[in-house]
PDB file as gemmi writes it, atoms N, CA and C in Angstrom:
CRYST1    1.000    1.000    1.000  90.00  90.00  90.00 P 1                      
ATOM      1  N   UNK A   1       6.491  25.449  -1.042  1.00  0.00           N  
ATOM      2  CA  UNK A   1       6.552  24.537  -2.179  1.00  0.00           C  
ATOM      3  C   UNK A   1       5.141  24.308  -2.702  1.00  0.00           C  
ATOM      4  N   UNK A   2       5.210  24.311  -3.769  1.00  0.00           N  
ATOM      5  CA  UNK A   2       4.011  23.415  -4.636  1.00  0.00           C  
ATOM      6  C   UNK A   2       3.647  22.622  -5.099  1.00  0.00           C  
ATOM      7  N   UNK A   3       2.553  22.474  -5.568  1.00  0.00           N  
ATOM      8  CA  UNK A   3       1.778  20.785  -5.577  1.00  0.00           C  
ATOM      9  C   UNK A   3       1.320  20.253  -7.343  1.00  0.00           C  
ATOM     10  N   UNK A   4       2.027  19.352  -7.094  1.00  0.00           N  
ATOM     11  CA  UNK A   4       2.074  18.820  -8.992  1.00  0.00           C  
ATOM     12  C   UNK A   4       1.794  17.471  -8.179  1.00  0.00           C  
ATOM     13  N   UNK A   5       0.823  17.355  -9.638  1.00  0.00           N  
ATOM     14  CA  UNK A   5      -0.347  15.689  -9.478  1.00  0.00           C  
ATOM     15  C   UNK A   5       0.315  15.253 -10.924  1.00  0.00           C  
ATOM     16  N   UNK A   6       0.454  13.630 -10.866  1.00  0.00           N  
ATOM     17  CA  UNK A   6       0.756  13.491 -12.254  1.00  0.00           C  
ATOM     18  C   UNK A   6      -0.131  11.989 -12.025  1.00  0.00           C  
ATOM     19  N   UNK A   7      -0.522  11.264 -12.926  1.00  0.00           N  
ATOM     20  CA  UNK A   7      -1.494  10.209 -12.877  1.00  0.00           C  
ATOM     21  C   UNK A   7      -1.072   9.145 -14.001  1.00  0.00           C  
ATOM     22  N   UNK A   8      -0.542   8.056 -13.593  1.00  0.00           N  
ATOM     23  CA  UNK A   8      -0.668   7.099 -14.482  1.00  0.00           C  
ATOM     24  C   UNK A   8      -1.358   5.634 -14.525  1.00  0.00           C  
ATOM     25  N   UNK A   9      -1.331   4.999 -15.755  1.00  0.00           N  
ATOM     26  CA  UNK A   9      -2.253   3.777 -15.579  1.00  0.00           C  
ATOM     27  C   UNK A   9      -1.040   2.251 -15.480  1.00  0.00           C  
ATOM     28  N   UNK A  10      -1.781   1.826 -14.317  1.00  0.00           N  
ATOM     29  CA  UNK A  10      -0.618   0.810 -14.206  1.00  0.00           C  
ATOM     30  C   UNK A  10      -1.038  -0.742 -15.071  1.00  0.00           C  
ATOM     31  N   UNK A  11      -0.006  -1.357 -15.238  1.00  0.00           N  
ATOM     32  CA  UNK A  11      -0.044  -2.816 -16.200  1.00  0.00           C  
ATOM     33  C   UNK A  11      -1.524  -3.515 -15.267  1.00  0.00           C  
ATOM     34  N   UNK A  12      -2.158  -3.713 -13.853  1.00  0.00           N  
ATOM     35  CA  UNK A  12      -3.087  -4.255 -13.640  1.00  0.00           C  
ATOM     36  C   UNK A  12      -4.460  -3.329 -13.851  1.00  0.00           C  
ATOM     37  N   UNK A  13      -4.223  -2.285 -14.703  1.00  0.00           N  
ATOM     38  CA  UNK A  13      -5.786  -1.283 -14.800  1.00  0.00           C  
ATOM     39  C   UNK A  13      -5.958   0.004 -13.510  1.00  0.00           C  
ATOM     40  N   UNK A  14      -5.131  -0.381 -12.660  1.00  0.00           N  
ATOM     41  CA  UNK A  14      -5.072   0.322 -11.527  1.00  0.00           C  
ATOM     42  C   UNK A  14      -5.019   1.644 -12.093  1.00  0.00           C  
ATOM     43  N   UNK A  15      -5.241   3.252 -11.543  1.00  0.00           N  
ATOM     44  CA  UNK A  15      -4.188   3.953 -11.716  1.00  0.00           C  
ATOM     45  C   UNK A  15      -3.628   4.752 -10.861  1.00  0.00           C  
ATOM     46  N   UNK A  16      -2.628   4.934 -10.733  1.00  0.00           N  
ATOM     47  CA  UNK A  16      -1.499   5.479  -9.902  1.00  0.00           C  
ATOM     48  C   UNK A  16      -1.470   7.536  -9.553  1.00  0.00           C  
ATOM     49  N   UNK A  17      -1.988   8.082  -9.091  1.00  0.00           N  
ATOM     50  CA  UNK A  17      -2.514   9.332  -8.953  1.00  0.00           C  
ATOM     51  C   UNK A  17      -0.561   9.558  -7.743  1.00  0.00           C  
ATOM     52  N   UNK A  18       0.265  10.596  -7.996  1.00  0.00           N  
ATOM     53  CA  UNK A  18       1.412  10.632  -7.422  1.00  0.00           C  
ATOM     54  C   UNK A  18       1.454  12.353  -7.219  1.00  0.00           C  
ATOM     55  N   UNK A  19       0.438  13.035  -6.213  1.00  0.00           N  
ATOM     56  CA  UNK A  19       1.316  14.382  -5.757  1.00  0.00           C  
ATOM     57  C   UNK A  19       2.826  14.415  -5.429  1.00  0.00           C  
ATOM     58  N   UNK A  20       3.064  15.831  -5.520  1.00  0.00           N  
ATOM     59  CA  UNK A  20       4.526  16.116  -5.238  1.00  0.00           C  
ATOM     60  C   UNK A  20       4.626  17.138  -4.724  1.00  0.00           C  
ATOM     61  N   UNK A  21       5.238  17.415  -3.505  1.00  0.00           N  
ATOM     62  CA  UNK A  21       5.521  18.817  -2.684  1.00  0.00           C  
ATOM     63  C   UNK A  21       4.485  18.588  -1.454  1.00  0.00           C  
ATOM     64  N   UNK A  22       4.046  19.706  -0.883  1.00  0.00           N  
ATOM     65  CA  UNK A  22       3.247  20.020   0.127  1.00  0.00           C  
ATOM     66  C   UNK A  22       1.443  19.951  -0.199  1.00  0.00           C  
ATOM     67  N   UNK A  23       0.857  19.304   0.668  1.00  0.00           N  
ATOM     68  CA  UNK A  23      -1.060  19.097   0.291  1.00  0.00           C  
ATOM     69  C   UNK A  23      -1.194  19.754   2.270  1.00  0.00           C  
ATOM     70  N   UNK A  24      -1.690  20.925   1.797  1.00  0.00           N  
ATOM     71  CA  UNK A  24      -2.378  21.926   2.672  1.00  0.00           C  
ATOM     72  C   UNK A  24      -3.418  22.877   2.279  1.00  0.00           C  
ATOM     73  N   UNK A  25      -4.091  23.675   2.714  1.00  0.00           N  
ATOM     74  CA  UNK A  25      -5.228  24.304   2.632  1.00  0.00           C  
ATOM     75  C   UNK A  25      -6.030  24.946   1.326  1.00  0.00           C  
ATOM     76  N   UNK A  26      -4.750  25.184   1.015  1.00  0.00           N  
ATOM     77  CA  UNK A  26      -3.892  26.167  -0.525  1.00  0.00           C  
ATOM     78  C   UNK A  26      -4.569  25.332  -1.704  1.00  0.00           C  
ATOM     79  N   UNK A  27      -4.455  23.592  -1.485  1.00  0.00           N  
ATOM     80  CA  UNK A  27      -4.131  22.681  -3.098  1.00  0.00           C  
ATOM     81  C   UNK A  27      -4.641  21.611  -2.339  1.00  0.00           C  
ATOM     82  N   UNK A  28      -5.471  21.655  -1.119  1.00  0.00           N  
ATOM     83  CA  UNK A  28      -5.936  20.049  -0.847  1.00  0.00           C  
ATOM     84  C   UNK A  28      -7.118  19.182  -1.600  1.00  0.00           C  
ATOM     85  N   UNK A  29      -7.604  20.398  -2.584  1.00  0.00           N  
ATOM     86  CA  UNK A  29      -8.850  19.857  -3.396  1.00  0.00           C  
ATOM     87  C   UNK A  29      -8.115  19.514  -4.656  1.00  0.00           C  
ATOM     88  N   UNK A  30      -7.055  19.753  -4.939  1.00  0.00           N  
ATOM     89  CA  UNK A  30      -6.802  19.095  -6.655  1.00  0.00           C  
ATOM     90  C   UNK A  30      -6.575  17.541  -5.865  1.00  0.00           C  
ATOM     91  N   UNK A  31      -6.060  17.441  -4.864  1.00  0.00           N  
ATOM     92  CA  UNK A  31      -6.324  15.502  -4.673  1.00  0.00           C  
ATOM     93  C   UNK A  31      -7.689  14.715  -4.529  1.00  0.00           C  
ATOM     94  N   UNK A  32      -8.398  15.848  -4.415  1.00  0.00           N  
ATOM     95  CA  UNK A  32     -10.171  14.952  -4.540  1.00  0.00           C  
ATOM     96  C   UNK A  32     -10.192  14.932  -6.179  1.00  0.00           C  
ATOM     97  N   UNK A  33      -9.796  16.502  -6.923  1.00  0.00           N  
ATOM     98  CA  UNK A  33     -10.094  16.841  -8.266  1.00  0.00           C  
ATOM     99  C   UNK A  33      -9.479  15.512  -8.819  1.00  0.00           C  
ATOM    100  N   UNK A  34      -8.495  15.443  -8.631  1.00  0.00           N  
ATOM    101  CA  UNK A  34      -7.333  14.226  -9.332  1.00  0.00           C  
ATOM    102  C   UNK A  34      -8.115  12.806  -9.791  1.00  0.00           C  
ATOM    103  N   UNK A  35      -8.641  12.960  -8.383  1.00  0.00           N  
ATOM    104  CA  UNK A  35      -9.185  11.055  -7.860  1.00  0.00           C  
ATOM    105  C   UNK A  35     -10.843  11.332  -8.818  1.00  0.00           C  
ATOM    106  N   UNK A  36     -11.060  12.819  -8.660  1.00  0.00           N  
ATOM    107  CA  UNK A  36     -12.872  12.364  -9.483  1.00  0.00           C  
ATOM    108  C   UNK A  36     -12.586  12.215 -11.144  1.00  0.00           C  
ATOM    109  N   UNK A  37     -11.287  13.166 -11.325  1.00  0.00           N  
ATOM    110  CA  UNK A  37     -11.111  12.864 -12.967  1.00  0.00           C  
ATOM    111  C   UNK A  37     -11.029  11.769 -13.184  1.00  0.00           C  
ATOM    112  N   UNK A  38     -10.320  10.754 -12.577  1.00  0.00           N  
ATOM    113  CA  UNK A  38     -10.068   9.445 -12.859  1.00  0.00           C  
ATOM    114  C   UNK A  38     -11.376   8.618 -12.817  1.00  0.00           C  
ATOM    115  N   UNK A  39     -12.621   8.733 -12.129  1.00  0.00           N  
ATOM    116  CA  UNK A  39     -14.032   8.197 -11.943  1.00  0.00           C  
ATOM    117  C   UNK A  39     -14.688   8.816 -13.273  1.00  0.00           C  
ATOM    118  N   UNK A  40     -14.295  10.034 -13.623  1.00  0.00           N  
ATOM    119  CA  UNK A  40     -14.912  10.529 -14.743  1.00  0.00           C  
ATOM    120  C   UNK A  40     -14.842   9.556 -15.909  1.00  0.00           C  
ATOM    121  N   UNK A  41     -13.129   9.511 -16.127  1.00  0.00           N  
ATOM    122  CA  UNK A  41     -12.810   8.582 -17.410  1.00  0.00           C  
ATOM    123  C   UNK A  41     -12.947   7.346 -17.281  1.00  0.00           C  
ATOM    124  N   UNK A  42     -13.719   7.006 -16.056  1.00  0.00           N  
ATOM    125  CA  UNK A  42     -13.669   5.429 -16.208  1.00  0.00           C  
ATOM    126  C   UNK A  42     -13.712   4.778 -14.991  1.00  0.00           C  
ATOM    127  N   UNK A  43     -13.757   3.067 -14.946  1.00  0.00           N  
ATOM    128  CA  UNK A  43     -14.138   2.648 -13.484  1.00  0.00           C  
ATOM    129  C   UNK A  43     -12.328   1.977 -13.246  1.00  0.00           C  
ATOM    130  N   UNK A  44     -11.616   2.365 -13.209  1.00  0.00           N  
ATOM    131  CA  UNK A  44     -10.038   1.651 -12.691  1.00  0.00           C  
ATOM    132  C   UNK A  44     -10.345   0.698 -11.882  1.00  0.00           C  
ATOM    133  N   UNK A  45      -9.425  -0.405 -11.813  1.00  0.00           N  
ATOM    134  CA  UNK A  45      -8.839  -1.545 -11.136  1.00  0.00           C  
ATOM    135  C   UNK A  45      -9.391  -0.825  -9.026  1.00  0.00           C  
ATOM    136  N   UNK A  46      -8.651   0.034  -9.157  1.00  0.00           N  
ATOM    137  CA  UNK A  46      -8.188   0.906  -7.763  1.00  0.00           C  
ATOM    138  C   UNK A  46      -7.231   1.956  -8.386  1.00  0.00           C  
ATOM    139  N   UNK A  47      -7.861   3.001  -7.306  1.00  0.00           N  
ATOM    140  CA  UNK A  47      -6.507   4.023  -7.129  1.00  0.00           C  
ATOM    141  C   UNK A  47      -5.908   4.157  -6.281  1.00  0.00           C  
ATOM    142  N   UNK A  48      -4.349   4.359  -6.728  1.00  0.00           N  
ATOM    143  CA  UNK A  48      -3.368   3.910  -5.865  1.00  0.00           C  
ATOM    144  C   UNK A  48      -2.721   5.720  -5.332  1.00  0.00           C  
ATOM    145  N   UNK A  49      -2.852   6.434  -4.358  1.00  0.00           N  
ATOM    146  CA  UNK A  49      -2.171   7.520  -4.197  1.00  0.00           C  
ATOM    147  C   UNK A  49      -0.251   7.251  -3.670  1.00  0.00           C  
ATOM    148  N   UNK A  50       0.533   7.241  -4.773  1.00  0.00           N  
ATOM    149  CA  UNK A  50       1.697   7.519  -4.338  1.00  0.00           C  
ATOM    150  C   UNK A  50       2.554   8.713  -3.554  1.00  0.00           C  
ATOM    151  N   UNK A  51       2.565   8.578  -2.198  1.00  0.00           N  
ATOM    152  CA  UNK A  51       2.768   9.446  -1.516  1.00  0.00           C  
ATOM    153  C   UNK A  51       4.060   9.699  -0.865  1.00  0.00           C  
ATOM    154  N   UNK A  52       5.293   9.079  -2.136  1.00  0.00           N  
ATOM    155  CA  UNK A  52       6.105   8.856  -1.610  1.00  0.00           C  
ATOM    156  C   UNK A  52       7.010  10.452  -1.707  1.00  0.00           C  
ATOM    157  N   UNK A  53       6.677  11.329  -2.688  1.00  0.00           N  
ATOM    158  CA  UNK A  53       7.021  12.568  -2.605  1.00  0.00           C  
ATOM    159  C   UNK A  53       6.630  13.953  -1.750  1.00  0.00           C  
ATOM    160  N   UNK A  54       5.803  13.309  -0.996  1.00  0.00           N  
ATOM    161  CA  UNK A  54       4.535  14.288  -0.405  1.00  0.00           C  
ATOM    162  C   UNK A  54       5.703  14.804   1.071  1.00  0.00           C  
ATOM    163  N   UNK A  55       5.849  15.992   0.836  1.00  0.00           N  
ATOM    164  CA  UNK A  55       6.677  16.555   2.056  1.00  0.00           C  
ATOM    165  C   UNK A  55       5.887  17.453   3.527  1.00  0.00           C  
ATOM    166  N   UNK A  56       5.194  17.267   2.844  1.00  0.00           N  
ATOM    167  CA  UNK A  56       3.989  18.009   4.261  1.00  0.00           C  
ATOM    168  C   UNK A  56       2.844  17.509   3.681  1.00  0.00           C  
ATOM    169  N   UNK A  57       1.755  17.100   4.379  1.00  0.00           N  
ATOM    170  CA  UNK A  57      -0.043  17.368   4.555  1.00  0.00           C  
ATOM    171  C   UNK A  57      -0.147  17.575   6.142  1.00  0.00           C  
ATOM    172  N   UNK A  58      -1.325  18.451   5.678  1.00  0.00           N  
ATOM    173  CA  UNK A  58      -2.067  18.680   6.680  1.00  0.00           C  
ATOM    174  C   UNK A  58      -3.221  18.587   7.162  1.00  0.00           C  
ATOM    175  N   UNK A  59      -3.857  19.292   8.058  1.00  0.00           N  
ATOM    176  CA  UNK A  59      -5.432  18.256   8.802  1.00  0.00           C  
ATOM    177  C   UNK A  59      -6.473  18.962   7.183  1.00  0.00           C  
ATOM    178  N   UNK A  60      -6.319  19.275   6.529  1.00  0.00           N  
ATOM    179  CA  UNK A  60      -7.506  19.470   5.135  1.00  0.00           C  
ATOM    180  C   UNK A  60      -6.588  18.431   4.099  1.00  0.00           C  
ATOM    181  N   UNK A  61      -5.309  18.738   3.947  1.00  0.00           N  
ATOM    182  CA  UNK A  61      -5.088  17.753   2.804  1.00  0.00           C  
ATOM    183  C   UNK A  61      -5.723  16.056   3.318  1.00  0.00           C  
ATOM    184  N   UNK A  62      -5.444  15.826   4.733  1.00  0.00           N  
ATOM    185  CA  UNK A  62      -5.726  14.363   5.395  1.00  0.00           C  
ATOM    186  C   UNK A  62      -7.710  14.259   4.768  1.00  0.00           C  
ATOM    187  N   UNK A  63      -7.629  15.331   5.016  1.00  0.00           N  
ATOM    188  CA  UNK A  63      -9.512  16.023   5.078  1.00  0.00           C  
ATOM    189  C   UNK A  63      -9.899  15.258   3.399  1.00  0.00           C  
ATOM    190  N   UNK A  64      -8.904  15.706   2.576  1.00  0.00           N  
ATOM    191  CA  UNK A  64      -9.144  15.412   0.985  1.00  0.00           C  
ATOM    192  C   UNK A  64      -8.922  14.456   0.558  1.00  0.00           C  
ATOM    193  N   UNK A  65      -7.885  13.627   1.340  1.00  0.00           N  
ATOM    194  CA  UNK A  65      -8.000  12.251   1.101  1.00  0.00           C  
ATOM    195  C   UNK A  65      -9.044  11.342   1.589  1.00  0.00           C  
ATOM    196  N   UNK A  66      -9.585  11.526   2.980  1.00  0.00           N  
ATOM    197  CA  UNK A  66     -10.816  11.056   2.917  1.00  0.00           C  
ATOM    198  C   UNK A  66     -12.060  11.365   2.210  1.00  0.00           C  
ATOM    199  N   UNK A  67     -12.032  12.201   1.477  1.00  0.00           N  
ATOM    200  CA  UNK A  67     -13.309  12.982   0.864  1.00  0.00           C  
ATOM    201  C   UNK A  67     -12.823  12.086  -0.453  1.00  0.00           C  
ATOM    202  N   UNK A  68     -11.668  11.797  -0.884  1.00  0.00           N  
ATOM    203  CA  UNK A  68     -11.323  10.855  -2.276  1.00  0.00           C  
ATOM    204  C   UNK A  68     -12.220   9.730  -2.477  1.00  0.00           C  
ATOM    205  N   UNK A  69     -11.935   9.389  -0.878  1.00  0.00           N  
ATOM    206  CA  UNK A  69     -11.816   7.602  -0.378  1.00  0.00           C  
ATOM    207  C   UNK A  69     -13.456   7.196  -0.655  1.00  0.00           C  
ATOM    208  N   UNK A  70     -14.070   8.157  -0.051  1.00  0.00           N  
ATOM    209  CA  UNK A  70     -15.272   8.240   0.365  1.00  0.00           C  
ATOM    210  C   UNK A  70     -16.151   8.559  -1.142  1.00  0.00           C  
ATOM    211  N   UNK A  71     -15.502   9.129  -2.236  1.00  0.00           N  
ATOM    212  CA  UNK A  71     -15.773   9.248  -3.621  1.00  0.00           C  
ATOM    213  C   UNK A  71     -15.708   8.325  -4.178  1.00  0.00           C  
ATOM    214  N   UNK A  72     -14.443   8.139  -4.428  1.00  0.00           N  
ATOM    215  CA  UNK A  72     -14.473   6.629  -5.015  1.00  0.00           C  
ATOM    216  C   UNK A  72     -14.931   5.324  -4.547  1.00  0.00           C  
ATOM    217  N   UNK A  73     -15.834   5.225  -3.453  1.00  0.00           N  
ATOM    218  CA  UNK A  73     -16.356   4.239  -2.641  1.00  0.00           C  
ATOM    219  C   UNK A  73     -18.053   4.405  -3.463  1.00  0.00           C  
ATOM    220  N   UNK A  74     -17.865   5.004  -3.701  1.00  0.00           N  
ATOM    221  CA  UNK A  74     -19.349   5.280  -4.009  1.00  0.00           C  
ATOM    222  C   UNK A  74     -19.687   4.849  -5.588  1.00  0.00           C  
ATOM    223  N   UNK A  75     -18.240   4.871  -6.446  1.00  0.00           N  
ATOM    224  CA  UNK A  75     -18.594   4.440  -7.610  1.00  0.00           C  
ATOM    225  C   UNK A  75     -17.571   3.025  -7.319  1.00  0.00           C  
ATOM    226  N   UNK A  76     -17.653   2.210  -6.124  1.00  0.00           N  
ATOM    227  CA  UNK A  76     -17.045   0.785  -6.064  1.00  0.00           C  
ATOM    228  C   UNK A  76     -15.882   1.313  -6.037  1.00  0.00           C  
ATOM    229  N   UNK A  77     -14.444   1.856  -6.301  1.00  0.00           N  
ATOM    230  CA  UNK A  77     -13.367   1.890  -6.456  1.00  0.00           C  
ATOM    231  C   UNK A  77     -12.822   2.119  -5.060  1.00  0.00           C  
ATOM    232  N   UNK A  78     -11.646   1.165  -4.737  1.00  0.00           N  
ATOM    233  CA  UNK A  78     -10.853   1.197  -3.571  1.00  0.00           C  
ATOM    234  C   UNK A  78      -9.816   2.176  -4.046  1.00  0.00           C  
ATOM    235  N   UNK A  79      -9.510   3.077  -2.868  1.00  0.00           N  
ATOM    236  CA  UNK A  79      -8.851   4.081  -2.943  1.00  0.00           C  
ATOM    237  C   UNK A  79      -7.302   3.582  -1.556  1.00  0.00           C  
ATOM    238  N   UNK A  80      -6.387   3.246  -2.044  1.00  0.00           N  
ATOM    239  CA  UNK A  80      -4.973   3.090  -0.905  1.00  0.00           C  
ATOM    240  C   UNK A  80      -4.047   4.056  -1.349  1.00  0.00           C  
ATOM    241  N   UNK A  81      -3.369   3.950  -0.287  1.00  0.00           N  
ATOM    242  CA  UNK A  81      -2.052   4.907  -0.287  1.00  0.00           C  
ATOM    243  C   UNK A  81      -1.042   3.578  -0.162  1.00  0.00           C  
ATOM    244  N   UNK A  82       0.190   4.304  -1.240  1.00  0.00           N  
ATOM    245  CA  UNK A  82       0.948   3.588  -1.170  1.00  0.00           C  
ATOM    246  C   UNK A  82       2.600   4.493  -1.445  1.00  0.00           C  
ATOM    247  N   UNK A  83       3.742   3.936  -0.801  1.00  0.00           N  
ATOM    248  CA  UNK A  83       4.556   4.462  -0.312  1.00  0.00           C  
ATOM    249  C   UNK A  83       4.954   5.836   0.457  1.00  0.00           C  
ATOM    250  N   UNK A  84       4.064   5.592   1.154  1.00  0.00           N  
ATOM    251  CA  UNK A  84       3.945   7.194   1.483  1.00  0.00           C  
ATOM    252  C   UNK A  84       5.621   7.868   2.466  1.00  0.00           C  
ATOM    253  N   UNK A  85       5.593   8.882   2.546  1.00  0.00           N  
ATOM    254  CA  UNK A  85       6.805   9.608   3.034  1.00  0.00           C  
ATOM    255  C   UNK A  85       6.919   9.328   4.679  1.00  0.00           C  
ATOM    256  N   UNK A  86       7.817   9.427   5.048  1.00  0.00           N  
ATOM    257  CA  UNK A  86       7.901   9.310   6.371  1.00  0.00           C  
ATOM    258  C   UNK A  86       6.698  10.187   7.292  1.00  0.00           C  
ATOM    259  N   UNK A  87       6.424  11.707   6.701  1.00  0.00           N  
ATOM    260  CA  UNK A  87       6.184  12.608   7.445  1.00  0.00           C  
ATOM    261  C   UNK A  87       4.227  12.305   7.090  1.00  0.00           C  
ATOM    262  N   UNK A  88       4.391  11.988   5.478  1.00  0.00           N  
ATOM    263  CA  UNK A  88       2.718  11.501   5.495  1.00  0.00           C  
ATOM    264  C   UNK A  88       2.347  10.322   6.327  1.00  0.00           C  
ATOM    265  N   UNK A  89       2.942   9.367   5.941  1.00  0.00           N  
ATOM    266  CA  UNK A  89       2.973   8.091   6.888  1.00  0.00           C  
ATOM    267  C   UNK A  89       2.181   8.452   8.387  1.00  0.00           C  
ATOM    268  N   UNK A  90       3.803   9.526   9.198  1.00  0.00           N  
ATOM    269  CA  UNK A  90       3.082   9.681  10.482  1.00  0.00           C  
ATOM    270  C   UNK A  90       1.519  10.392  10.876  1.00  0.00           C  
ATOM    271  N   UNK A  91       1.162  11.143   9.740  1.00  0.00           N  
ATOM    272  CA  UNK A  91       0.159  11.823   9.844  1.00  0.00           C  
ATOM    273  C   UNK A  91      -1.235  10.985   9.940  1.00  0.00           C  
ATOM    274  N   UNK A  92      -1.099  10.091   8.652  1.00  0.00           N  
ATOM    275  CA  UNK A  92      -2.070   8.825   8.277  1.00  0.00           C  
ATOM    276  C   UNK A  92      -2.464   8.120   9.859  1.00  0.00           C  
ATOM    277  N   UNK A  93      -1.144   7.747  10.472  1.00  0.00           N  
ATOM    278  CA  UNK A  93      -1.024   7.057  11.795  1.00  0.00           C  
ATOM    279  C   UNK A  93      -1.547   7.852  12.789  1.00  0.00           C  
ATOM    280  N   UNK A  94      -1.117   9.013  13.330  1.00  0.00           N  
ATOM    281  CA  UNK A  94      -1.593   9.501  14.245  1.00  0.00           C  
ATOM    282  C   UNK A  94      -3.314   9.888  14.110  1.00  0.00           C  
ATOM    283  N   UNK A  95      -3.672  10.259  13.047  1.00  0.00           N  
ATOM    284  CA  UNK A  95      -5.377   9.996  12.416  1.00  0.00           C  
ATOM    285  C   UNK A  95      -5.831   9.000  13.059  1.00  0.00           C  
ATOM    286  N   UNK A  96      -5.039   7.964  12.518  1.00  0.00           N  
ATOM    287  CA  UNK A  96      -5.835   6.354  13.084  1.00  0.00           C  
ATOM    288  C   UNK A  96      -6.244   6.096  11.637  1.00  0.00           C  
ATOM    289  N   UNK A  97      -5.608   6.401  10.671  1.00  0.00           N  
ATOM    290  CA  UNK A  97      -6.600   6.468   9.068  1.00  0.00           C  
ATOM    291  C   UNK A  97      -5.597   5.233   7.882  1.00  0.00           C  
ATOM    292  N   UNK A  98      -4.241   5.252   8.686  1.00  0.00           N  
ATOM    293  CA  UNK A  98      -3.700   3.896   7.949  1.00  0.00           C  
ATOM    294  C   UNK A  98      -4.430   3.233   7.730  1.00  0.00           C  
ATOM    295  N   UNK A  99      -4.915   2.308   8.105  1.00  0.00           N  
ATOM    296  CA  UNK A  99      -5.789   1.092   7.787  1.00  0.00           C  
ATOM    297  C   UNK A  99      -7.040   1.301   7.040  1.00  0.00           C  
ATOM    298  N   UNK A 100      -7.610   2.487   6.851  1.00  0.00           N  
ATOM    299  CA  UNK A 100      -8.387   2.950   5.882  1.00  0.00           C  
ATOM    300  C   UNK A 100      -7.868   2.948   4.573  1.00  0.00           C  
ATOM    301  N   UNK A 101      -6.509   3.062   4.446  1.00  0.00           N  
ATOM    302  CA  UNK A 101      -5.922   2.954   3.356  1.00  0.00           C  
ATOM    303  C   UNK A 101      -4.676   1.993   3.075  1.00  0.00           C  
ATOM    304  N   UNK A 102      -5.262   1.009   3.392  1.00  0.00           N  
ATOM    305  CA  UNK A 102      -4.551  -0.364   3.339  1.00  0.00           C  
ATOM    306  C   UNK A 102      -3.614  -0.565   3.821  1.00  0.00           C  
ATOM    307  N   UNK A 103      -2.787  -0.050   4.871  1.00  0.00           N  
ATOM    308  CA  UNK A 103      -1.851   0.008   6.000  1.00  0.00           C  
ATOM    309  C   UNK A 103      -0.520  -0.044   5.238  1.00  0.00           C  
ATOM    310  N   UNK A 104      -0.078   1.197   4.760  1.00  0.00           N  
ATOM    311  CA  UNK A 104       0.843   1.093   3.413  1.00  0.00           C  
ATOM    312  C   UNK A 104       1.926   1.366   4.861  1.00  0.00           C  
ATOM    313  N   UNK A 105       3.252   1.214   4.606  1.00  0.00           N  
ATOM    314  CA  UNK A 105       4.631   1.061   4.955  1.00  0.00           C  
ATOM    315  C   UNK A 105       5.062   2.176   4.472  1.00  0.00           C  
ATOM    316  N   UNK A 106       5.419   3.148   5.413  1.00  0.00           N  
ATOM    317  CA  UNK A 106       6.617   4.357   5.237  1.00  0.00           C  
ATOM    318  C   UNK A 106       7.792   3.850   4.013  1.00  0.00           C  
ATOM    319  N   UNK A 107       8.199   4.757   2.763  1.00  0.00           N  
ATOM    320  CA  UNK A 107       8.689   4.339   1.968  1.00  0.00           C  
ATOM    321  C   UNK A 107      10.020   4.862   2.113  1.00  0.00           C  
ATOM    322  N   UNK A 108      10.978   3.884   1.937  1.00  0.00           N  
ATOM    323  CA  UNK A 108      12.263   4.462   2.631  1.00  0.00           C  
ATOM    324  C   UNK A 108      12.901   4.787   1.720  1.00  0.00           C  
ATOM    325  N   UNK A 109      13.634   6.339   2.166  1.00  0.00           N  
ATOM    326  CA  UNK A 109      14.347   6.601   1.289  1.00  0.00           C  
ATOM    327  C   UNK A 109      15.694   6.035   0.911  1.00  0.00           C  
ATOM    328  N   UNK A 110      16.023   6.484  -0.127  1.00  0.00           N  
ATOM    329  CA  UNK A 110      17.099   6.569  -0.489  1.00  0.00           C  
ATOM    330  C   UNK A 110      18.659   6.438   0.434  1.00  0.00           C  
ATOM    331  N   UNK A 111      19.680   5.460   1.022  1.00  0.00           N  
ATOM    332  CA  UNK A 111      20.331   6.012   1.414  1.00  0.00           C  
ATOM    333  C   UNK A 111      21.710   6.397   0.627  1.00  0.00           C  
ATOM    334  N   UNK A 112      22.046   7.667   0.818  1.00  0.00           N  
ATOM    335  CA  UNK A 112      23.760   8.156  -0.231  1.00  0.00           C  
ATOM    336  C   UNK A 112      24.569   8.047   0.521  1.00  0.00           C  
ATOM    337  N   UNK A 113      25.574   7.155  -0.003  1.00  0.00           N  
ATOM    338  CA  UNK A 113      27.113   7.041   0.836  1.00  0.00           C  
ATOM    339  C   UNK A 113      28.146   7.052   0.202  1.00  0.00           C  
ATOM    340  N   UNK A 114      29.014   8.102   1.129  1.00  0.00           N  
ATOM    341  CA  UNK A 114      29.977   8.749   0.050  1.00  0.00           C  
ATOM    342  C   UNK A 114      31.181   7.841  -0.138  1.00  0.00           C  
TER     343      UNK A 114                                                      
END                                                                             
């Protein structure tokens, strides 16, 4: 699978940066690319990474989110994750890197009942 970034600006100035699919070796730099465009156009509220679509990362995509964090720290901007997927979630956790990114809550899916 592949990796689509889409970025929006939320009602508090924030903006909302939302991959989709898999962040591995392949596409782990369009999530630094993502987070510096947004420093380019401007100083945001915070950026918020919605990670609630994210079906795999791995130890470089984890790698690119700290390289974000650590970007946008530098021009003041707090960088969190928020709703992240079960499978990002555990990854964040086993890192020890939740709390680097504001200790966001596994985002639950959907349940369908027939």
């Amino acid at each position: 699978m592949t990796l689509s970034i889409t970025t929006s600006t939320l009602a508090d100035g924030a903006v909302e940066v939302s991959p989709r699919g898999e962040i591995d070796v392949e596409n782990a730099y369009e999530i630094r690319e993502a987070v510096a465009a947004q420093l380019n156009e401007g100083t945001p509220a915070r950026i918020e990474l919605n990670m609630q679509h994210v079906t795999f990362i791995d130890s470089v995509g984890i790698s690119a989110l700290v390289a974000a964090f650590q970007l946008a720290g530098v021009s003041g901007v707090k960088v969190i994750v928020t709703r992240p997927s079960r499978f990002a979630h555990k990854q964040l956790w086993v890192t020890g890197l939740l709390g680097l990114f504001g200790n966001p809550q596994p985002h639950e899916e959907a349940v369908v009942t027939s």
